[in-house]
LUMLUM-60190 format. One record per residue (C-alpha): x, y, z. Coordinates in steps of 0.1 Angstrom, whole numbers, plus 5000, padded with zeros to 4 digits. Each point is the difference from the previous one (the first is absolute). Layout:
<pts>
XYZ
...
</pts>
This chain:
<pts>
074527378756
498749795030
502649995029
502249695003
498949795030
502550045033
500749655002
501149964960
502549774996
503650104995
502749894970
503349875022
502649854990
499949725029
496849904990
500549994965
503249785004
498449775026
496949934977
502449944968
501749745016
497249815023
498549994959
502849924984
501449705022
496149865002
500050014962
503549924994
499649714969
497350184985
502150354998
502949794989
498349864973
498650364988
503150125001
502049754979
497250004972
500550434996
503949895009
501149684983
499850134965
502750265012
502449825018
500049754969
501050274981
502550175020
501849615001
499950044963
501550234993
503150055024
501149604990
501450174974
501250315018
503750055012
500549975036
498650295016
502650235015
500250155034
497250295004
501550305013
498550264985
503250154995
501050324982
501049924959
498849675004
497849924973
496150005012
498949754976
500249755027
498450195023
497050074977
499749594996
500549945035
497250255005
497849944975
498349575007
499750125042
498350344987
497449814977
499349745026
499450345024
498050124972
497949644998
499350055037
497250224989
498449674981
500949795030
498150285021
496749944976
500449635004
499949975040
497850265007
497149765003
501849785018
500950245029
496650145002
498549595011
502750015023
499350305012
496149885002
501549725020
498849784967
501949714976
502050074970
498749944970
503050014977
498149974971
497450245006
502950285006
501949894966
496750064982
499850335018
503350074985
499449904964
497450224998
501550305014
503349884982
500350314971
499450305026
503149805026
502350024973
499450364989
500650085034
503549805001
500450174971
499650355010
501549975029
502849834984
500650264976
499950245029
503049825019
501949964967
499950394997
501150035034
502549735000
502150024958
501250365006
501749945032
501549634989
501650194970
500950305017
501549765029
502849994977
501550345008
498250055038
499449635012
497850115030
497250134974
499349684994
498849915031
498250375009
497849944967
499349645014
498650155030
498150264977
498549714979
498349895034
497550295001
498049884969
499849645017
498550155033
497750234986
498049674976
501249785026
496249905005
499350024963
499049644990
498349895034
498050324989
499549894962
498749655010
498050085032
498050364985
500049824964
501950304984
502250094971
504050084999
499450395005
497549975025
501949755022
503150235000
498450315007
497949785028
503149875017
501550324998
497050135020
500049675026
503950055007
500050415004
501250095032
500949655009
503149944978
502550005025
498049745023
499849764961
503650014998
501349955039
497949714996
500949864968
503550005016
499249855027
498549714984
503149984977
502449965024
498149775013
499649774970
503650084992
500749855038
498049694992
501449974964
503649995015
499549755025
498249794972
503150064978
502449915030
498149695007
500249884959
503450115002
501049785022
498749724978
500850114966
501450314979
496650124980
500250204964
499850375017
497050064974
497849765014
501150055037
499250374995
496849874983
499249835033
500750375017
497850124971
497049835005
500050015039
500750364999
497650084974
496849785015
500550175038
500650354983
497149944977
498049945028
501050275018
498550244971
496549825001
500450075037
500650314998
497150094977
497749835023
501750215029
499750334985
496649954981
498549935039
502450265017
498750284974
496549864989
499149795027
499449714976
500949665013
500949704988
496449874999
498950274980
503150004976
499749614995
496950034988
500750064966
501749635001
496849875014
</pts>
């Protein structure tokens, strides 16, 4: 194998977050709109169906308390996690002309998506049903040891870092389900704990913004907590999104040294 060149770019987490947000503030309506179209559907859903739910009580994940609301409360924020993988697919062109320093073309990225639209889900599948086996044995054992709940949580994080990368992979090298997992698991080795400091980053930073946005409507008026946290949703998930397509980009250069030129090609 041919050496790497000495001045090969390096994945950082600085770098990463600073080109996620430059991208996502200069395409801010055009990620919002992405977003609500994967996201709307959802939240419509999720206001469904707790009108006619009791009023929710107080989570404490507390010993003998049932789990069954803690399995609801978990499950609409763990598919909308789930459906950042399809969000992923959708903004990947867009990120790649900003990147390039280009215009969005909002519809030209949805068609990207539509095409690529089977092998996205199987991936939010897979890794869904990944985090579900992490996740279910701890929230029912949380019963007897409350803590486990929270350990298997953490657990349920590894299979979301290692095909963290998967659908940026899928839509950019064209690829199937299997072959986008076992790519991104390939992309992220050795650079897993980098993906998550940054992915935390950026979420306390949305979070930041989302609370100063809430503080600000609160002031005003007293929104349905679904759609407020819908708000927190779709922010969180477009700059987090981002981030991912980012990150591909970042570790696809840092490893291969393949730019952005060369990997916006395909969109060309």
């Amino acid at each position: 194998m041919a050496a790497l060149p000495a001045d090969r770019a390096h994945f950082s987490v600085g770098g990463a977050i600073n080109k996620s947000l430059k991208v996502g503030v200069a395409s801010f309506p055009y990620l919002v709109i992405a977003t609500l179209l994967v996201f709307g559907p959802l939240f419509v859903i999720e206001w469904l169906v707790q009108q006619g739910a009791p009023a929710p009580r107080p989570r404490t994940f507390a010993a003998g308390r049932s789990t069954r609301d803690d399995l609801v409360a978990l499950v609409f924020p763990l598919i909308e996690a789930l459906f950042g993988f399809v969000i992923q697919g959708v903004v990947v062109m867009m990120v790649f002309q900003k990147l390039r320093g280009e215009r969005v073309n909002l519809f030209r990225s949805l068609r990207v998506r539509v095409a690529r639209l089977p092998a996205l889900l199987g991936i939010a599948f897979l890794v869904g049903l990944a985090t579900f086996a992490c996740i279910i044995p701890g929230a029912l054992l949380g019963i007897l040891v409350s803590p486990f709940l929270m350990v298997t949580m953490v657990v349920a994080i590894v299979p979301a870092l290692v095909w963290y990368v998967a659908s940026p992979a899928a839509i950019v090298e064209r690829i199937g389900v299997g072959a986008a997992l076992t790519r991104s698991a390939a992309l992220t080795k050795g650079e897993r704990p980098k993906i998550f400091g940054a992915y935390v980053v950026l979420f306390v930073l949305t979070t930041l913004f989302i609370g100063v946005v809430g503080a600000i409507v609160g002031a005003f008026a007293t929104p349905d907590p679904i759609w407020f946290r819908a708000i927190g949703s779709v922010l969180g998930g477009m700059f987090l999104s981002v981030l991912s397509v980012v990150i591909y980009h970042d570790l696809r250069e840092a490893k291969e040294g393949i730019g952005v030129e060369s990997l916006a090609a395909i969109f060309d």
